[in-house]
VEXTOR-170092 format. One line per 8 residues: number of its first residue (from 1); their letters; for each residue x, z, y of C-alpha. Coordinates in pm, whole numbers. Layout:
BEGIN
NUM> a> X/Z/Y ~ ...
# end
This chain:
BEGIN
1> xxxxxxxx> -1133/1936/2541 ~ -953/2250/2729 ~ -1357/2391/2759 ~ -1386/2302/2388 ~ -1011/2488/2284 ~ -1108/2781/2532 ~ -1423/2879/2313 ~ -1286/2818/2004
9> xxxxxxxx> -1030/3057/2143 ~ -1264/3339/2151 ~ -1401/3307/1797 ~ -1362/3594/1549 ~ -1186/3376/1251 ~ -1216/3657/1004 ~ -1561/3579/936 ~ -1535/3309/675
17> xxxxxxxx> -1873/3156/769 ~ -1760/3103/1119 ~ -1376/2894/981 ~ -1565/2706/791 ~ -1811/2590/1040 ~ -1521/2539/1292 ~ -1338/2340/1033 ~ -1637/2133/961
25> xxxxxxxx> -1669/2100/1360 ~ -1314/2005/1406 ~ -1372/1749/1121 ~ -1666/1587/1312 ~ -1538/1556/1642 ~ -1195/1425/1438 ~ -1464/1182/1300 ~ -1623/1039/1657
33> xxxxxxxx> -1246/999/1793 ~ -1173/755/1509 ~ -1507/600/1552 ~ -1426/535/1900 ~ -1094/400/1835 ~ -1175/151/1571 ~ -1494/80/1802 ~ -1547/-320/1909
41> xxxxxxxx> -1586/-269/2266 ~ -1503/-425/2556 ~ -1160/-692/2523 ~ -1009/-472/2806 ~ -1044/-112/2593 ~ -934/-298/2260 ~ -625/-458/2481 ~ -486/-179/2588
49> xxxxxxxx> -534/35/2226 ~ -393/-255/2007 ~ -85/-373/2222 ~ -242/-631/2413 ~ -411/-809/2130 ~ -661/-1069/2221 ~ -963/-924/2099 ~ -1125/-1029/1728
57> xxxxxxxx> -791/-1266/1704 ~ -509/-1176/1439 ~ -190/-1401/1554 ~ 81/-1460/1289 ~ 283/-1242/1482 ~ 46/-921/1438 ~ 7/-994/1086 ~ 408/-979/1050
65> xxxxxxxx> 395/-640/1187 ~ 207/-511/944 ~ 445/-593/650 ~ 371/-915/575 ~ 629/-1185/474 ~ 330/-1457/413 ~ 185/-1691/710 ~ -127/-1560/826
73> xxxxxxxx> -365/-1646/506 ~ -649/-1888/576 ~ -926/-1701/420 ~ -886/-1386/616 ~ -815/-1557/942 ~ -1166/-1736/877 ~ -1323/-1421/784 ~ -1185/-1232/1084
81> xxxxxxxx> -1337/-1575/1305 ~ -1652/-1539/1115 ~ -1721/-1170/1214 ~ -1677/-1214/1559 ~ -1925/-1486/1538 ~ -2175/-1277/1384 ~ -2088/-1046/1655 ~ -2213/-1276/1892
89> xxxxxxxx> -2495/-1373/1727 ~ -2665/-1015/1591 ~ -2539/-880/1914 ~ -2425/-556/1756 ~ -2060/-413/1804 ~ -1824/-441/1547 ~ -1809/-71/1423 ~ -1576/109/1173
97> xxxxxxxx> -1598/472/1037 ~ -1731/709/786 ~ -1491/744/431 ~ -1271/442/391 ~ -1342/342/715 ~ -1642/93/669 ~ -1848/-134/890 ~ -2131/45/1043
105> xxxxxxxx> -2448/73/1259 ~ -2676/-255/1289 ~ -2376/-491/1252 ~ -2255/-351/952 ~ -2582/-345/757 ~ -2637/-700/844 ~ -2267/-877/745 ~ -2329/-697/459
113> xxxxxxxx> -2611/-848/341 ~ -2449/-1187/465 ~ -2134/-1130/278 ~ -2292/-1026/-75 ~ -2473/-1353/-45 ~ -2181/-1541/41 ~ -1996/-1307/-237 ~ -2331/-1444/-484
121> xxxxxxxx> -2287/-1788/-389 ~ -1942/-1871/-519 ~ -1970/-1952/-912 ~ -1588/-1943/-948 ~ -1475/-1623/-1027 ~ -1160/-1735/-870 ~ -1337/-1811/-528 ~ -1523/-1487/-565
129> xxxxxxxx> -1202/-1279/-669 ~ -1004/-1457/-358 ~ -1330/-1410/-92 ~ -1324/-1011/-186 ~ -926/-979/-126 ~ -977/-1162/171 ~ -1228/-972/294 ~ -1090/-628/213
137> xxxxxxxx> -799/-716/439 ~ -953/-884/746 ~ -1180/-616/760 ~ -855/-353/734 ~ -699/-543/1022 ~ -966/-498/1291 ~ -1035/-137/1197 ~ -653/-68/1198
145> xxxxxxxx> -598/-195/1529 ~ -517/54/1744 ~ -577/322/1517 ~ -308/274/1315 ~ 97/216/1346 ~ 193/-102/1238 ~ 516/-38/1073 ~ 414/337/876
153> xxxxxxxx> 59/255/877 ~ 3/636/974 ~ -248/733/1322 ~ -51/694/1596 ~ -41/1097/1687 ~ 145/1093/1360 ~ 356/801/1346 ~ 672/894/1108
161> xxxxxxxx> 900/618/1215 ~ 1130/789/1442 ~ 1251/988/1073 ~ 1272/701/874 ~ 1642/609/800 ~ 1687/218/724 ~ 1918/160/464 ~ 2067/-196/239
169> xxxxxxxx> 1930/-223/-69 ~ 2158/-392/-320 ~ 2171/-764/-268 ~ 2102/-857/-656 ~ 1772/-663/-622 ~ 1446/-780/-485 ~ 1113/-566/-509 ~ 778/-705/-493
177> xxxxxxxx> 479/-457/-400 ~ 159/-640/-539 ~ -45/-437/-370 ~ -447/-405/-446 ~ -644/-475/-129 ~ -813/-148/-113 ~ -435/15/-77 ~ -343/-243/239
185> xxxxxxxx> -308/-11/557 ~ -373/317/335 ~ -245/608/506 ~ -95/773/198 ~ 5/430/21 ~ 388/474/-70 ~ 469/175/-92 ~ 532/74/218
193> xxxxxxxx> 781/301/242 ~ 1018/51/64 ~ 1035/-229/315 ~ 1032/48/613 ~ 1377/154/411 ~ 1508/-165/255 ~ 1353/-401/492 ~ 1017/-722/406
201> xxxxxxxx> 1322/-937/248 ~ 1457/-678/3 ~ 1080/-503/-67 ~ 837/-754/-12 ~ 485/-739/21 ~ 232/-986/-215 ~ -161/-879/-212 ~ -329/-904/-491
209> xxxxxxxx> -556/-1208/-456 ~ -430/-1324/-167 ~ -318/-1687/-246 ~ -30/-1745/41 ~ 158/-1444/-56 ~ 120/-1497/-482 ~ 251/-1817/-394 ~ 555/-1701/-226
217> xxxxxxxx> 624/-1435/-502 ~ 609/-1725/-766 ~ 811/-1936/-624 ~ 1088/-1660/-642 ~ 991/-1623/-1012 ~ 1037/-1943/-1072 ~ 1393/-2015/-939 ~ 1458/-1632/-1067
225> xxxxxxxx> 1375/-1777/-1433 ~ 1166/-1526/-1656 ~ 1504/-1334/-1724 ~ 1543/-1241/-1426 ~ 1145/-1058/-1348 ~ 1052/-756/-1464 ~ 730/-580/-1410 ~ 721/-168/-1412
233> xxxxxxxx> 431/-44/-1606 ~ 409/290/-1846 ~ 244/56/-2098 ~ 356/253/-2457 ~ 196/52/-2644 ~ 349/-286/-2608 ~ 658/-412/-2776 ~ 788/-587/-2431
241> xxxxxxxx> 780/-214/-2293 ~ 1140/-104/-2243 ~ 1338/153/-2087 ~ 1573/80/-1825 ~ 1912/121/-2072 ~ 1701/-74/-2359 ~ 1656/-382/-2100 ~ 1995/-364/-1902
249> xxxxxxxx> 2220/-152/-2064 ~ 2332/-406/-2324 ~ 2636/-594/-2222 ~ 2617/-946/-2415 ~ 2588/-1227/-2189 ~ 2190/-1280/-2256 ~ 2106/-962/-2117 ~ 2064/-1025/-1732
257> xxxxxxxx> 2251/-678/-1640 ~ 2570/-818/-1711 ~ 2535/-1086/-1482 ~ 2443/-867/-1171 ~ 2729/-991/-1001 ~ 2665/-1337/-955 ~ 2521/-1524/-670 ~ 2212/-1654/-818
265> xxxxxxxx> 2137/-1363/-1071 ~ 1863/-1159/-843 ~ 1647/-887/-985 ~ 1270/-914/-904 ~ 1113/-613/-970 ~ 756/-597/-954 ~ 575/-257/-874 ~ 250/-259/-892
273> xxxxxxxx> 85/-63/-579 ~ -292/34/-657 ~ -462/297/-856 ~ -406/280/-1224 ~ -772/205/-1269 ~ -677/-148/-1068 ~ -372/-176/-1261 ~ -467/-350/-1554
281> xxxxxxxx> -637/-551/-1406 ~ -353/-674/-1180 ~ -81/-679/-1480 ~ -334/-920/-1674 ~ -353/-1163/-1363 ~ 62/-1194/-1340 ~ 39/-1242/-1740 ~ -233/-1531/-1689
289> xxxxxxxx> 33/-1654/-1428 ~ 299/-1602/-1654 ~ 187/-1839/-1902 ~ 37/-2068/-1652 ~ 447/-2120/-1532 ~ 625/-2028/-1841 ~ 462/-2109/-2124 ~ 337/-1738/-2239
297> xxxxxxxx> 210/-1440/-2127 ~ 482/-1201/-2190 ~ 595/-1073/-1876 ~ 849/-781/-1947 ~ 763/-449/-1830 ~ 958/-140/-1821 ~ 826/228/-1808 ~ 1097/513/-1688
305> xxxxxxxx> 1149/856/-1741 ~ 1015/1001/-1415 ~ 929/1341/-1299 ~ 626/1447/-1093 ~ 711/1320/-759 ~ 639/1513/-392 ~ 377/1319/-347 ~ 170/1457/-620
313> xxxxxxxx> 83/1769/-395 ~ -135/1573/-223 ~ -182/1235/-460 ~ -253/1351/-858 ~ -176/1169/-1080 ~ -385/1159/-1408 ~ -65/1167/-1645 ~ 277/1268/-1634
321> xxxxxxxx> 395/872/-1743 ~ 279/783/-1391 ~ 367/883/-1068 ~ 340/746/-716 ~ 515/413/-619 ~ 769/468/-420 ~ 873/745/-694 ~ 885/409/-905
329> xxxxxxxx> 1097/252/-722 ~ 1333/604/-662 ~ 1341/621/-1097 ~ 1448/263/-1127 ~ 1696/262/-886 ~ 1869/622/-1022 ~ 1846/489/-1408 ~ 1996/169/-1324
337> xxxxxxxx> 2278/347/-1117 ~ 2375/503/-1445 ~ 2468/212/-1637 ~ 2787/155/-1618 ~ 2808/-183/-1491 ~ 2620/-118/-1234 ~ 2708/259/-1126 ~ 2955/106/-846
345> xxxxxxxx> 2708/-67/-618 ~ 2541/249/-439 ~ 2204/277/-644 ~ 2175/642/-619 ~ 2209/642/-257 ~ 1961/354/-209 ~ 1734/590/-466 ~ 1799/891/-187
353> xxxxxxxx> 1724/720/90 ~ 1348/680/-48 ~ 1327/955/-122 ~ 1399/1105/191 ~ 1135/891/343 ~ 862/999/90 ~ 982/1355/216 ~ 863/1236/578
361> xxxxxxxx> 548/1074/504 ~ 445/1379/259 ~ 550/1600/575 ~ 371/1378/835 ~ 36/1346/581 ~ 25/1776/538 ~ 82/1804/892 ~ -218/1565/970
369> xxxxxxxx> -464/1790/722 ~ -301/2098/877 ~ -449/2012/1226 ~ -801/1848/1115 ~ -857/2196/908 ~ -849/2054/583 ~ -685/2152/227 ~ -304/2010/118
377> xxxxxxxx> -382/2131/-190 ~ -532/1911/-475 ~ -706/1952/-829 ~ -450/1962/-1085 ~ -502/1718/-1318 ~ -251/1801/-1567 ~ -148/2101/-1745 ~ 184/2154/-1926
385> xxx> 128/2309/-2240 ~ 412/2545/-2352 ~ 444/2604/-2718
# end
């Protein structure tokens, strides 16, 4: 490497051709480092890059440290057993790399062949929904390990941890990320940043279609009572779509708001944490639920008045009604501070203490592109039009 940073010293940068072929280098060699990282090789290398993991074998403790409030679920433990197996038996190394970090080489063309068949083979959609979440996430885990910090989910050269400031989040408030599987161990997923704040008891973690952790989110539901669960979702268009001061602000003794104050009168708010492409998708499975356990499908929702959030530098979004989630969580928390029976329980600073951490992350993700050489600027999606 000091050979490699001694040549590139001696480059002549104002030709573009030349920055844009080191940039591409830089991008390459940034490519084979990750490669070699996430590589299945020997149990001793993968021992001493993952903590002293057994190799191929997640332990309810490792899952823990990823988030996770859930026991270790069954289906991705057997999917995680089942690759190693195939390891074994194809005699290929278990390889990650290339965009979203995929299997690759000879193993990775034949499990994936095997798993489409597998994926074929299920007539339940159910089965089938449940095999790909389980998938999605065993597959995360063993290209994560390593690679990744376990509490920010950031490389470990750029671990943000050391800046994040925990803080309490109100007691009569419970969040719920239900998270698509495609977003689990994302670099730039926000959401994580609640529990690193609030803690995995205040902001908990539920995958979508990952049956150990729905369960544990509906049992809370059900105790809660539908009165007490609210979903956030821009959704215009529905009649069960209210703002924060239409749902809480009134003070009659139906309204849940005015009841903040007792023991047994918890919040759940659920934030969904995927693109908005997944997100209907993911509201229409908790209404299914919703009528499964109460009766009907009419899960309340509420949409917020939110700005563009920091994150949007780096994360567009493709309207100004939606914005990132932790910026979610940040407008819920600073509306519901403003009503007045619930202005003296420290809201605002809860809201600031997110958004401080979103502050890191976006810091710690533009220094990252900074040093591979890549843009930390986006296409704007949206354009204000000014009458």
């Amino acid at each position: 490497m000091r050979c490699l940073a001694g040549a590139s010293s001696a480059l002549d940068f104002s030709s573009p051709s030349l920055l844009s072929s080191y940039r591409i280098r830089r991008r390459q060699l940034g490519g084979i480092g990750r490669r070699l990282v996430m590589n299945s090789v020997s149990s001793q290398a993968r021992s001493r890059e993952s903590g002293g993991y057994d190799d191929g074998v997640v332990t309810e403790e490792e899952w823990g440290r990823w988030g996770a409030v859930s026991p270790l679920p069954a289906a991705v433990k057997q999917i995680v057993n089942d690759l190693k197996v195939l390891e074994l038996k194809v005699n290929a190394q278990i390889e990650f790399g290339g965009n979203g970090g995929k299997l690759q080489g000879a193993f990775g063309a034949y499990e994936d062949k095997k798993h489409r068949a597998t994926y074929e083979a299920l007539e339940d959609p159910e089965k089938k929904f449940r095999f790909f979440s389980a998938r999605q996430v065993a597959c995360r885990l063993l290209g994560s390990r390593g690679y990744l910090c376990q509490k920010c989910w950031l490389a470990m050269e750029d671990c943000m941890c050391a800046n994040v400031k925990p803080c309490d989040l109100w007691k009569r408030i419970r969040f719920w990320l239900y998270m698509h599987p495609r977003d689990f161990l994302r670099q730039n997923n926000t959401g994580k940043l609640l529990w690193q704040v609030f803690g995995v008891h205040s902001a908990s973690l539920c995958i979508f279609g990952i049956a150990e952790d729905e369960e544990i989110m509906w049992d809370e539901f059900k105790r809660a009572g539908k009165s007490h669960v609210r979903c956030l979702y821009p959704n215009q268009n529905s009649e069960l779509t209210l703002s924060v001061e239409n749902a809480f602000g009134d003070s009659t003794s139906e309204n849940p708001g005015s009841s903040m104050g007792d023991e047994d009168s918890t919040l759940h708010f659920i934030l969904l944490d995927g693109t908005w492409n997944n997100s209907a998708a993911m509201l229409k499975r908790l209404k299914d639920h919703a009528k499964t356990v109460w009766g009907d499908e009419d899960l309340p929702c509420i949409s917020l008045t939110t700005g563009a959030s920091a994150m949007h530098k780096l994360r567009p979004q493709p309207s100004w009604d939606r914005t990132c989630t932790a910026a979610a969580a940040i407008g819920l928390l600073s509306e519901l501070s403003l009503l007045p029976q619930l202005s003296s329980y420290g809201l605002d600073k809860q809201a600031d203490a997110v958004e401080e951490a979103l502050v890191v992350l976006l810091d710690s993700l533009t220094g990252r592109r900074l040093r591979m050489g890549r843009s930390i600027t986006r296409k704007v999606r949206n354009t204000i039009n000014i009458c």
